[in-house]
N, C-alpha and C positions, 0 to 999 in steps of 0.2 A: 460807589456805583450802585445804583438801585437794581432791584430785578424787572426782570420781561414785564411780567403782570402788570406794573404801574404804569408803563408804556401802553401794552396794546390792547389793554382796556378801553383806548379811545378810538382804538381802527373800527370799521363798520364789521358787525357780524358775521357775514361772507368771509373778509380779509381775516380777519380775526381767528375763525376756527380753520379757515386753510393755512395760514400760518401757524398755527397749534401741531397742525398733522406734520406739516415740515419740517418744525425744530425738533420733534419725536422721530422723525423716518432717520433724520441726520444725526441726532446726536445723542439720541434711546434716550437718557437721563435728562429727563425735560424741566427737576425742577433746578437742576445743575448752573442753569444757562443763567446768567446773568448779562444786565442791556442796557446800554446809554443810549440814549435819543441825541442824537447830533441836529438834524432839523429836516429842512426841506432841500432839495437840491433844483436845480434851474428850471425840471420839469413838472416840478410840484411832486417828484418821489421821497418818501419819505426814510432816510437813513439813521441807520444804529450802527452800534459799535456792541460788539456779542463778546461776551469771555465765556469758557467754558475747556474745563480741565488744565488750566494752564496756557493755553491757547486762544490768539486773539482773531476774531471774524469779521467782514463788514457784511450787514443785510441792509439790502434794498429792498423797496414795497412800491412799484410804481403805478400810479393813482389811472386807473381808466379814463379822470375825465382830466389827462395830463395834457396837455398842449400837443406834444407829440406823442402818439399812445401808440405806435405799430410795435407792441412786445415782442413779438412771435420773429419778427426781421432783428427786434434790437436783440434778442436773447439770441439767436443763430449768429450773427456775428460779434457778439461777445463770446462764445462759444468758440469761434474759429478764432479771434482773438487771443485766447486765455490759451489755445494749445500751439496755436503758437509764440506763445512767448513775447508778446508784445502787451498786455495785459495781464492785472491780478487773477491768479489760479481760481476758475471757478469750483466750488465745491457743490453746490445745486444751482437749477434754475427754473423757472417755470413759467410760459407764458400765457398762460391760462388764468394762474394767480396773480402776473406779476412783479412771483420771487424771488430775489437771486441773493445768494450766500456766495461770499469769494474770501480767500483768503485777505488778512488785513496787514496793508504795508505802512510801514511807518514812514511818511514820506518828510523830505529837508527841503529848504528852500533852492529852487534849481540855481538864483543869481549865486549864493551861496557858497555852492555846492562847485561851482566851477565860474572858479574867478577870474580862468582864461574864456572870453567870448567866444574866441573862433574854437575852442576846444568843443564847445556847449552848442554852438550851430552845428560843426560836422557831427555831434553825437545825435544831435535831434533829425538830422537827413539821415543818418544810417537808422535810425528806430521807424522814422514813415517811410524809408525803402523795405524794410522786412514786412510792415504793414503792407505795404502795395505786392507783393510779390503771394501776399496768402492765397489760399482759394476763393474765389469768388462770394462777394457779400449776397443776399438775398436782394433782388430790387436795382433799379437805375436809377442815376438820378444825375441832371442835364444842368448844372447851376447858369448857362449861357439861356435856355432857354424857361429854368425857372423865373428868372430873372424878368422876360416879358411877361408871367403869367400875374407876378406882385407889380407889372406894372399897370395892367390892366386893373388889377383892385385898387393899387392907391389913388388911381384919377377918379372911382367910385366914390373916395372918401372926401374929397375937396378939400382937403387940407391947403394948397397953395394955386396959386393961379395956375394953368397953361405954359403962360411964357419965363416961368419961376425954371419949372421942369425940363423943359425944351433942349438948352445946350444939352444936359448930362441925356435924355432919349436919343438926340439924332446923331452923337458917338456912340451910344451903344448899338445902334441900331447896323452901324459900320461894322462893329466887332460880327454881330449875328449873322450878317450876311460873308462875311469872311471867313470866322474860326471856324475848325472842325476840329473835332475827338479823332487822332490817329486811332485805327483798330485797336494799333498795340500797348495806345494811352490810357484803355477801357480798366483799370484795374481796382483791387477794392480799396477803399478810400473812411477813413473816422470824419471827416467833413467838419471837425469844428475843432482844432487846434491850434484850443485858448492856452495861455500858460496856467490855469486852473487845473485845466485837465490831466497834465502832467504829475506823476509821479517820479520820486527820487529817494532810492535806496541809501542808503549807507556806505555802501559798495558805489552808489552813482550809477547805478541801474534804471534806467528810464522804463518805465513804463505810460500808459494811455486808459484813461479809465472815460467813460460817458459816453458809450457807443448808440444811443440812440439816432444817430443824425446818420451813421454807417448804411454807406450802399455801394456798389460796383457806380465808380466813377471816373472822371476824368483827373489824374496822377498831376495836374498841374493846379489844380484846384487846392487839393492838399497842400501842395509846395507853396504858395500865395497865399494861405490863410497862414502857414508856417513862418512863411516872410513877411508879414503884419506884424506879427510879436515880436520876431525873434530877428531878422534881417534887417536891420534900419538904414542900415550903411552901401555903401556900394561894394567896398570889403569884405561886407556881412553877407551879402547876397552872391557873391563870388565864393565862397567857400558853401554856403549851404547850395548851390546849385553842381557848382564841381565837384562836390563830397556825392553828393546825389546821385549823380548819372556817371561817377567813378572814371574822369573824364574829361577830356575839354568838352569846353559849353558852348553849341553850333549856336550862330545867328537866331535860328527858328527855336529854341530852348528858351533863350533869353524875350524873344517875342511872346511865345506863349504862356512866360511865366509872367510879363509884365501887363497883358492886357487879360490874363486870368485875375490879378490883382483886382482891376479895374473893376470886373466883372462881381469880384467877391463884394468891392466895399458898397454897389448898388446892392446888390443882393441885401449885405448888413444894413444899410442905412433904407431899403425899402421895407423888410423885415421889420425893424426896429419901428418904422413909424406907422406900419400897420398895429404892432401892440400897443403904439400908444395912442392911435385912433380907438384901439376898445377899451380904454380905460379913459377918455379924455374926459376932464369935467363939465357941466353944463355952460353951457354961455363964454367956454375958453375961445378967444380967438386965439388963434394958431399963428405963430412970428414965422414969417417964411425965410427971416434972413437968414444965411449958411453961417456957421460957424465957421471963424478964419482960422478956429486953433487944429493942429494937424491930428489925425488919430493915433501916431506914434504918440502924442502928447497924454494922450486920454488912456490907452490902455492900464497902465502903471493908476487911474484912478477907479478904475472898474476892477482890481485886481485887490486893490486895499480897502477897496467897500466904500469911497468918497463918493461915488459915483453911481445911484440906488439907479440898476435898471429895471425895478418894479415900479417905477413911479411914473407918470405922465411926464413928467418936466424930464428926467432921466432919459426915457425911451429917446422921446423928444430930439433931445438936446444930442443923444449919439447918431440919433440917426441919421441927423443936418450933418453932424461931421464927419460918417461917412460918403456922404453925398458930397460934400465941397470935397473930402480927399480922390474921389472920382472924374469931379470938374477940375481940381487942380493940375493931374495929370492928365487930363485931355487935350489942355490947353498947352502941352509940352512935344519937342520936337520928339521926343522918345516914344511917344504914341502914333504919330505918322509913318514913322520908322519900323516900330514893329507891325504895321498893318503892311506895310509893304513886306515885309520877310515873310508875311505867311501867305500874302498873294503870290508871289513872287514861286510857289512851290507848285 
């Protein structure tokens, strides 16, 4: 392992000597610290691995001009995180600079790690029920009516025709005039619950690390990005839902969890081909056909790195497929059904 020096040699001066002040306020013996450069992380922050006295660190450096830059909201609910016990212990942070020092977990592969599934869903619904129950994140945040707001920019981008788009607008547009956020649905919420994000002890202590996207949100929102990865089954979704709410699972539960799905995979696949309208190359036309392959298919290739979602044809190509997984279930009796449960209250 090389030392710091050869590293952050290459941060910008600002970053640079504020991180100087900070390995010295934390750890007095500055020239002790020894540093791996691991690389970039999804929002262009840039991560090490710190030894020092025996003792292993992670630091984070998250870039200003990061895609998602609101530090000051992501550092307060990392913060509320870490003491609650659902995230790596923070040891400093600062959002002024950017910096955040947390203890470093040696994390194992979750499939791994728990080779019974339904063992590994109800463990994953008790760690986002402790999440949900914290004190409140800094911020709102509405993914049913984010959701209109990427819809209004992607028809800016002209990426596909009108009548391309149509089906998957005029069911969502059902959801929006229908769902509502219970009061007591309002709770805080990590909003991106990739199996990346997942930590695994040794012990099989789960933890949640990449709290940038964290805000007081809607608790079914959470549950649906959860059941993306980790639900595939009707089985699967029967134990993470009953683990969940510690309980039978009312009509209206099952409604909300299945058209919050709906809602997420617009969300991802509008998301998705907004960054790859700002990357797309000169004189590309744009294939408007939907991928037929399912996004259960895809996850497992975006996890093993087959799947570059830095790339146009990447962005692309996910975004179609969550867009046809939102067409696919619209076009199902199970989407009629839960719009009636939740009118129906």
């Amino acid at each position: 392992m090389q030392t710091s020096a050869n590293h952050f040699e290459l941060l910008p001066d600002t970053i640079r000597r504020a991180l100087e002040r900070t390995l010295i306020a934390v750890f007095t013996d500055r020239d002790a610290i020894q540093s791996e450069l691991l690389g970039e992380g999804t929002s262009r922050a840039l991560l090490y691995k710190l030894s020092h006295q025996g003792k292993t660190y992670f630091l984070r450096i998250t870039s200003r001009h990061a895609e998602i830059a609101d530090t000051r909201r992501h550092f307060e609910s990392l913060r509320i995180a870490s003491a609650g016990d659902v995230a790596p212990q923070t040891i400093y942070s600062d959002s002024e600079t950017g910096i955040v020092i947390c203890e470093w977990v040696e994390s194992h592969p979750l499939f791994e790690s728990f080779t019974d599934r339904g063992l590994l869903v109800r463990k994953l619904a008790d760690l986002v029920a402790k999440v949900h129950i914290l004190p409140s994140f800094p911020g709102l945040f509405n993914f049913v009516e984010a959701v209109g707001q990427l819809i209004l920019q992607f028809r800016s981008f002209g990426m596909f025709d009108e009548e391309v788009i149509h089906p998957l607008l005029k069911d969502y547009h059902l959801i929006q005039t229908n769902y509502r956020v219970a009061e007591d649905d309002w709770v805080s919420c990590h909003n991106d619950l990739h199996p990346t994000n997942f930590l695994c002890t040794v012990q099989r202590k789960l933890l949640l690390i990449d709290w940038e996207c964290a805000f007081t949100g809607d608790r079914y929102a959470d549950l649906a990005l959860l059941g993306q990865s980790f639900a595939l089954t009707e089985a699967e979704t029967e134990w993470l839902l009953s683990d969940y709410f510690d309980g039978p699972i009312t009509p209206v539960n099952r409604a909300k969890f299945f058209l919050m799905q709906q809602v997420c995979h617009l969300y991802q696949g509008l998301l998705m081909l907004k960054f790859a309208a700002s990357c797309k190359p000169l004189g590309y036309a744009d294939n408007a056909d939907f991928e037929t392959v399912r996004q259960s298919e895809v996850t497992g290739l975006i996890v093993s790195g087959e799947l570059d979602l830095d790339t146009y044809e990447g962005r692309l190509y996910y975004g179609k497929v969550c867009l046809n997984e939102a067409l696919i279930n619209f076009k199902s009796d199970k989407f009629s059904s839960a719009l009636e449960s939740i009118a129906s209250r």
